[in-house]
N, C-alpha and C positions, 0 to 999 in steps of 0.2 A: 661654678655655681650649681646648687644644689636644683635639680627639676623640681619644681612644686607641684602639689596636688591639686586636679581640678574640681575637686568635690567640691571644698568651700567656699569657690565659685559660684559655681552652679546653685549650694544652697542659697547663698545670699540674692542672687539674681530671681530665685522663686520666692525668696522670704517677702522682697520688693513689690511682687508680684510682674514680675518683668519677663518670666521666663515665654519663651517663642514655641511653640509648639506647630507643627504639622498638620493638616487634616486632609486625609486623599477624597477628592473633591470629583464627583464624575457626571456628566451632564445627564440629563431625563432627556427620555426618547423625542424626538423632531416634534410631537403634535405640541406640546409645553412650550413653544413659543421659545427656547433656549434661553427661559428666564427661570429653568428652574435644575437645581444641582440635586443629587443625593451626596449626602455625608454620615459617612458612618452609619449606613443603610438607611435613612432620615432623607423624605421629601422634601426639601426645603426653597423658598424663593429667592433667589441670587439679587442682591443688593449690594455686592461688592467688587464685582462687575466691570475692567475698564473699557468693555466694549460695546463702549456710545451709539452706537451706528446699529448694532444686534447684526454683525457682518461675520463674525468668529467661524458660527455655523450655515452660512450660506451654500446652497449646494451648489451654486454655480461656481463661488471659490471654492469647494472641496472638489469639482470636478476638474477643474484649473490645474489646481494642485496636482492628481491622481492621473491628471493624460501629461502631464510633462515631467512628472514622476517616470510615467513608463518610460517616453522619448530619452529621459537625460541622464536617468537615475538618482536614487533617492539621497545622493552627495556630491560637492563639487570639487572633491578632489584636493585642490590646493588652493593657498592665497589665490585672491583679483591680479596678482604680479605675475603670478609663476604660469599655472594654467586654470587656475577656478573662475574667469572670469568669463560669460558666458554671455551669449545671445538673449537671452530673459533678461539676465542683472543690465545691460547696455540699453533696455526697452525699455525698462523700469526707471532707470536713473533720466531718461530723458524725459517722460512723460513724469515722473516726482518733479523736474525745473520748467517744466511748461504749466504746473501745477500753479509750482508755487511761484510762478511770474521770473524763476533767476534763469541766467546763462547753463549754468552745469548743477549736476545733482553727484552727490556718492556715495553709495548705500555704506553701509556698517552690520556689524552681525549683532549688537544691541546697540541701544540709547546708550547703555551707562561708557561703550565703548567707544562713541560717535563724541560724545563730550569729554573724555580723557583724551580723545586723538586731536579734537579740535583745541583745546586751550593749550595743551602742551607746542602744540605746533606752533601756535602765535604768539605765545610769550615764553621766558626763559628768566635764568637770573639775570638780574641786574632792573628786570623790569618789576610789575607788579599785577596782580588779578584782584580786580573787586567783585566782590558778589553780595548779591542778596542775603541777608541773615537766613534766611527759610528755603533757601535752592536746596537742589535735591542735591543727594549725598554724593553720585556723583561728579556736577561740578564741583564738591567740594574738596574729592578727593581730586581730580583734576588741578585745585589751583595748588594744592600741596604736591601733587608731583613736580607740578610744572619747574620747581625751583625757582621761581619768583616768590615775591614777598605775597603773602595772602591777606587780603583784608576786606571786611566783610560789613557793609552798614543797614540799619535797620529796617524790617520790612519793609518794602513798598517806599523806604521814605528816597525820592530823586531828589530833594534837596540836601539830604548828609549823602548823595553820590557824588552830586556836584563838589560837594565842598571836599570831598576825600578826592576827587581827580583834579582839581584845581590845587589841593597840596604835592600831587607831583613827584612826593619822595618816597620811594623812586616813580618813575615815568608807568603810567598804569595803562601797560598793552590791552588789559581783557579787561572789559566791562559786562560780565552775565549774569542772568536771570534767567528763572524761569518766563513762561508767558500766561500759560496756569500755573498755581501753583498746586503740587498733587495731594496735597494733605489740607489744606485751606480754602482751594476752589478758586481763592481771588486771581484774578488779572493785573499784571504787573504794570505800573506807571507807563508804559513804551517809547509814549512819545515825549514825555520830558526826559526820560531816558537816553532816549537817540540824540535830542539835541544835545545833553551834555558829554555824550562820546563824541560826537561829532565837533563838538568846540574845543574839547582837550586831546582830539586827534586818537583816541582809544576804538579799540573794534568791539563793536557790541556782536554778542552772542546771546542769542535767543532759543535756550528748547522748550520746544511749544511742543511737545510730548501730548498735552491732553488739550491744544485747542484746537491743532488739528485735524480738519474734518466737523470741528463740529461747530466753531465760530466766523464769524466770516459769513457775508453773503452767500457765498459760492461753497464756504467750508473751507475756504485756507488758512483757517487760525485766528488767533489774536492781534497776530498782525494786519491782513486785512481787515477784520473789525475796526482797529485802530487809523488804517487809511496810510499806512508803514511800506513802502516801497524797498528792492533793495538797497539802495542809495542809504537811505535811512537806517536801518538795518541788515548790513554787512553780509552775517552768519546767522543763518537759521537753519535749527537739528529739529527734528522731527522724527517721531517714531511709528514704527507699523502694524505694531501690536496692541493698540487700543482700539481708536473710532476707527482703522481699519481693517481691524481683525484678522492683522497676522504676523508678521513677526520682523525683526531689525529694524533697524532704522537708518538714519541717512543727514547728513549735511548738504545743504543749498545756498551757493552762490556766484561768485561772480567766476570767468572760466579760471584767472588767475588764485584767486582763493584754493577751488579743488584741486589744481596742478600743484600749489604748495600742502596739500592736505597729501595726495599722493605722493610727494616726495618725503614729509616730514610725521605721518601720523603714523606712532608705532602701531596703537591698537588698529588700524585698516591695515597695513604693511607685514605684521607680522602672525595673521590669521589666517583662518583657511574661511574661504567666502561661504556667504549663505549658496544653500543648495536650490537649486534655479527653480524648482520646482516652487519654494516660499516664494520667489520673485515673481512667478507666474499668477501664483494667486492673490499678491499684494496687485498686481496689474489688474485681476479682475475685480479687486475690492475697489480700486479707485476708479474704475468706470463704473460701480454702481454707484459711488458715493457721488459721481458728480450727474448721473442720468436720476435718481431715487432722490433730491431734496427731500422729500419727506420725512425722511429718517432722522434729517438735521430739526427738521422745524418740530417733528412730534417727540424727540427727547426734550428738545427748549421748553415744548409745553409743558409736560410732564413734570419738568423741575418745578416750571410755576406752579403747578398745582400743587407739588409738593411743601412746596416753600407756604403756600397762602391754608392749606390744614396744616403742615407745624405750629406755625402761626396761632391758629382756630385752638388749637389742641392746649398751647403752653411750653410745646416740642423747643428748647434753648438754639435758636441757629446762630451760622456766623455768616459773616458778609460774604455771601458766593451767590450769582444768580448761572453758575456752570452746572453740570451734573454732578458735580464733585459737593456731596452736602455733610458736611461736618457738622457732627452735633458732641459740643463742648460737654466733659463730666469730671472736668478737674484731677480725676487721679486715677491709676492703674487699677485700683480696685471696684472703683465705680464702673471703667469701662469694663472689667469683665463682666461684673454682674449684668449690666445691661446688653451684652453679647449673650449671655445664658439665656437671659428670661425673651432673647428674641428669637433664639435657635428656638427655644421651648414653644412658641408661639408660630413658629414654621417659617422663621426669617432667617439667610444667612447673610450675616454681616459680622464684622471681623471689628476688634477692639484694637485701633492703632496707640501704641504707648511708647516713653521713652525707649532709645534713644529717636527713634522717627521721628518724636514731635518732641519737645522741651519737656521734661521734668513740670506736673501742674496743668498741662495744656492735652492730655489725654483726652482722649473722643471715641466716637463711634463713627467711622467714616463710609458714608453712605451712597452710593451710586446710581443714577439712572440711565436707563437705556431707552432704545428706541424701540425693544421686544418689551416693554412692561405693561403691564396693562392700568386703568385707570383702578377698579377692583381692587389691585393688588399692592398699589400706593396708599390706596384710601386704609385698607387692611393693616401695613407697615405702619402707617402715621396714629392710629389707635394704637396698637403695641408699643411705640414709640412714648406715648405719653405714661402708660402706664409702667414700662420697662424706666422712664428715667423716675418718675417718681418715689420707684421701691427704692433706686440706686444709691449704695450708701454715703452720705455726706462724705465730702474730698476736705 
């Protein structure tokens, strides 16, 4: 077969207006509260932001980081099997399961690798994966490795899950969802969730990637919000590069679960570990997330304020009361234009389009932090009304 060209690809992918573009993105100096990037030599205010907490630039995790850099060096050499597994990642992974109330914790060197490693492991063919219509891309790509059958029912609805694990054909091992979801904000059904994994014998998996840290009394996600114990919830993935401001992530649960994760997850089994030094400073991200509440409660407020001017304004929201604030513009072209006229306005926020969200369901997806200031929201929300209003009909 003849190689094809990928020019009229690529054109047609811009004609769409779909094409992904790059922007080297570098933070403004410490006084800026780490709520503000330069782009393209351009001072602009960071509203795209997954990091909740404003823990990214913390100097005490960058000194974390920099004295166990010196002690261990700035790589760990090999897999967690071979010899990369280290004194940090074994403090970390305990003090992540005392976190999050499980027996055993087991870092990963991303989220999207922590969810390929866990659904692969507990289902195969012959079985089957149900997921959320809107899970991130990948569990998605996880339930198609997996070799089981994939099938997937409508957002949020726990009534068409029930009814797809109650048909059984085949026997459905993984029941996942997100717990935020990172492009919509919303909170997944959990607890009628659990109980219908729980009654068709399925293992529920939950990555709670963006509730962690910032939901929850204490900040353990959407599951404690929800009142979710492990019993309830099996497998919980979690990441360390958002509301904690630094990097890989991790599954939590019972000790027999992570012993089969260690035996059976390729993506943990066949990498080379995070370098102890991110471990060190994900350990001191989590001692201030749980000594500093404040960071938890003044992002929450923040959103409410945000959420009550869009509101005031006309601003289109959707149902998220998380930091995650999606604002609807129907098509690829609308969202760029309303990305321009807010870069031009001193905001950087980023135009999410298909394939990330549906074909129609284009946005401008909006982030708060616990570094933002009231000023600076109130600021955004006026540019907001006026950027979607120019935006050209979808």
């Amino acid at each position: 077969m003849k190689r094809q060209p990928l020019e009229p690809a690529l054109a047609e992918i811009e004609r769409q207006h779909l094409r992904r573009r790059r922007a080297t993105v570098e933070s403004y100096p410490q006084k800026a509260s780490h709520t503000q990037v330069v782009v393209d030599g351009t001072r602009l205010v960071d509203f795209s932001s997954n990091d909740y907490l404003g823990l990214a630039a913390h100097p005490a995790i960058a000194a974390a980081m920099a004295e166990c850099s010196a002690r261990c060096g700035a790589g760990s050499g090999a897999s967690h099997l071979i010899s990369g597994h280290g004194r940090e990642h074994a403090a970390l992974e305990e003090e992540l399961a005392a976190f999050t109330g499980r027996e055993r914790a087991l870092l990963f060197s991303t989220g999207y690798m922590a969810n390929l490693g866990v659904v692969t492991a507990l289902a195969g063919r012959g079985e089957s994966v149900l997921l959320d219509r809107l899970s991130h891309a990948s569990l998605i790509d996880a339930g198609l490795l997996s070799g089981a059958r994939f099938r997937r029912y409508p957002h949020c609805d726990a009534t068409a899950a029930r009814r797809l694990l109650a048909d059984g054909r085949p026997e459905t091992a993984v029941l996942a969802t997100d717990g935020v979801f990172s492009m919509d904000g919303d909170v997944a059904p959990l607890a009628e969730l659990a109980e219908a994994a729980r009654t068709h014998g399925a293992w529920l998996v939950v990555d709670d990637a963006h509730g962690i840290g910032v939901l929850g009394a204490n900040g353990g996600g959407s599951l404690e919000a929800a009142g979710l114990d492990c019993e309830a919830v099996p497998v919980l993935v979690g990441t360390l590069g958002k509301a904690l401001g630094s990097f890989g992530a991790f599954a939590a649960g019972s000790a027999d679960l992570i012993e089969i994760l260690i035996q059976r997850a390729r993506s943990y089994i066949y990498t080379t570990a995070l370098p102890q030094a991110v471990a060190a400073a994900t350990r001191a991200a989590l001692r201030i997330a749980r000594e500093e509440t404040w960071r938890r409660e003044r992002v929450l407020a923040l959103t409410a304020r945000f959420r009550t001017a869009a509101r005031e304004t006309g601003v289109p929201l959707a149902d998220s009361v998380t930091p995650i604030q999606p604002i609807p513009l129907g098509s690829a072209q609308a969202a760029l234009a309303a990305q321009l006229s807010l870069r031009e306005a001193g905001f950087w926020v980023v135009a999410i389009r298909s394939p990330t969200v549906p074909a129609g369901a284009e946005r401008l997806r909006i982030t708060l932090t616990a570094g933002h200031q009231e000023s600076q929201i109130d600021a955004l929300v006026e540019s907001l009304g006026r950027a979607c209003a120019r935006a050209p009909a979808s």
